[in-house]
TORKOL-4160 file (C-alpha; in steps of 0.2 Angstrom, whole numbers, padded with zeros to 4 digits, m for minus):
72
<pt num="1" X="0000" Y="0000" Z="0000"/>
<pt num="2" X="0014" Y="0014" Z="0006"/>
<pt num="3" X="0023" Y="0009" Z="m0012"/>
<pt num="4" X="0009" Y="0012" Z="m0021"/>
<pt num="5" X="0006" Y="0029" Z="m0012"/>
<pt num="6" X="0023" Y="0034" Z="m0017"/>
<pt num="7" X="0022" Y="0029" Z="m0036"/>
<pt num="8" X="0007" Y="0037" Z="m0035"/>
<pt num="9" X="0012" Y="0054" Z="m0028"/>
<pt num="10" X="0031" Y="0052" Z="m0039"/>
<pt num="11" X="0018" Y="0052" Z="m0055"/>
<pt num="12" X="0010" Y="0066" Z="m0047"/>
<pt num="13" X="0025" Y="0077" Z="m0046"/>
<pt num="14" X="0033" Y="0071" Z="m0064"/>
<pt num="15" X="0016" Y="0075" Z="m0071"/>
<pt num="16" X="0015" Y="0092" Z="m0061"/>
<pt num="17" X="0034" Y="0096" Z="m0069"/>
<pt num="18" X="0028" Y="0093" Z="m0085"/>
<pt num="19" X="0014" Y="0106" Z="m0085"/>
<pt num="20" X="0024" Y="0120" Z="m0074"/>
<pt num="21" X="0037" Y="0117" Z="m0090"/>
<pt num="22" X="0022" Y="0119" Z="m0103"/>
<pt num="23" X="0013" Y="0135" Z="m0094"/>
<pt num="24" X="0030" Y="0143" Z="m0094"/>
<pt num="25" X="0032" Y="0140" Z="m0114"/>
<pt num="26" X="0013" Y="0147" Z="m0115"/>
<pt num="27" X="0021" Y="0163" Z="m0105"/>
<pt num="28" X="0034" Y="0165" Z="m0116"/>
<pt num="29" X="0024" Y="0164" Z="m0132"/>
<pt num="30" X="0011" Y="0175" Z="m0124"/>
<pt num="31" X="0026" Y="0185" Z="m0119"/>
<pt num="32" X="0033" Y="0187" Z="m0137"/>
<pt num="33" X="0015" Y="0191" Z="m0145"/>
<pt num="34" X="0014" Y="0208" Z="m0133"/>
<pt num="35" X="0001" Y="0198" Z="m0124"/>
<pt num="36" X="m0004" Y="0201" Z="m0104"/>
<pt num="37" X="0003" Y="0187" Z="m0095"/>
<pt num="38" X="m0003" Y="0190" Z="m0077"/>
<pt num="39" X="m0017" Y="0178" Z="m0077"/>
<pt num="40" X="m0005" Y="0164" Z="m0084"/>
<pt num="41" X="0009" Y="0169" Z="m0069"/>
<pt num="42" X="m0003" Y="0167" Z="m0058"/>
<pt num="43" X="m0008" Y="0149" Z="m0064"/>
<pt num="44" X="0010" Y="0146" Z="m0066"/>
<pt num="45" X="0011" Y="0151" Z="m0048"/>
<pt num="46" X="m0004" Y="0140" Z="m0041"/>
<pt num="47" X="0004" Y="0122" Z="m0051"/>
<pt num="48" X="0023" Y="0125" Z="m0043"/>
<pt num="49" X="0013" Y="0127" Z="m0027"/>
<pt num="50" X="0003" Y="0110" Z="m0028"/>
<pt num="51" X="0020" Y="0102" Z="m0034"/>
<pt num="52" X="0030" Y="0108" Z="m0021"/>
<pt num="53" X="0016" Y="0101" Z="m0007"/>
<pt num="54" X="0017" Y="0086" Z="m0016"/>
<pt num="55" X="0036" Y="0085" Z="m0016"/>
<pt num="56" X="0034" Y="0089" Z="0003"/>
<pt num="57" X="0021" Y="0072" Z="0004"/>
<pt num="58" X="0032" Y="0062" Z="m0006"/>
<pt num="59" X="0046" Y="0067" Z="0008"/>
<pt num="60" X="0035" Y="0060" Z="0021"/>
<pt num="61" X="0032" Y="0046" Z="0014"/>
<pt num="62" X="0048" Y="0040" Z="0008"/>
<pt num="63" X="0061" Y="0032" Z="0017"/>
<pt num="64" X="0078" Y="0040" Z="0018"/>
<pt num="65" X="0088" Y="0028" Z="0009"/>
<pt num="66" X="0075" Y="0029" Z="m0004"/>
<pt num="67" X="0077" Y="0048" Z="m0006"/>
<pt num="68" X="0094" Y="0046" Z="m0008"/>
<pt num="69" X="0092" Y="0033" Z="m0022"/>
<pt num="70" X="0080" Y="0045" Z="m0031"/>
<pt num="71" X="0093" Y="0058" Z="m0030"/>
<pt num="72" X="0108" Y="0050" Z="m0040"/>
C-alpha cells in the first residue's frame, strides 16, 4: 500500500513538472506576441505550489535511503 502511495504521488509530481514546463512555454509565447501574461503567472504560480506540497508528501512518505536513491 505505502509503495503504491509513493508511485502514485512520484507520478504526481513528474506530471506536475511537466505542466509547470508547458505553462512557462505558454508565458513565453504570450510573452513574445505583446500579450498580458498575469493571469497565466498566476496559474504558473498555483501548479509550482501544488507540486512543491506534493514534493513535501512524497518526503514523508519516503524512506531516507530511498530519497537518496532517487537523487543519484
Amino acid at each position: 500500500m505505502a509503495a503504491d502511495e509513493i508511485s502514485r504521488v512520484e507520478q504526481l509530481v513528474r506530471d506536475g513538472e511537466g505542466h509547470i514546463a508547458r505553462q512557462r512555454e505558454l508565458i513565453a509565447l504570450l510573452e513574445g506576441g505583446g500579450l498580458p501574461t498575469e493571469k497565466a503567472r498566476a496559474f504558473l504560480d498555483f501548479l509550482e505550489e501544488m507540486v512543491g506540497i506534493s514534493r513535501e508528501h512524497l518526503a514523508r512518505l519516503t524512506p531516507p535511503k530511498r530519497r537518496k536513491a532517487r537523487r543519484s
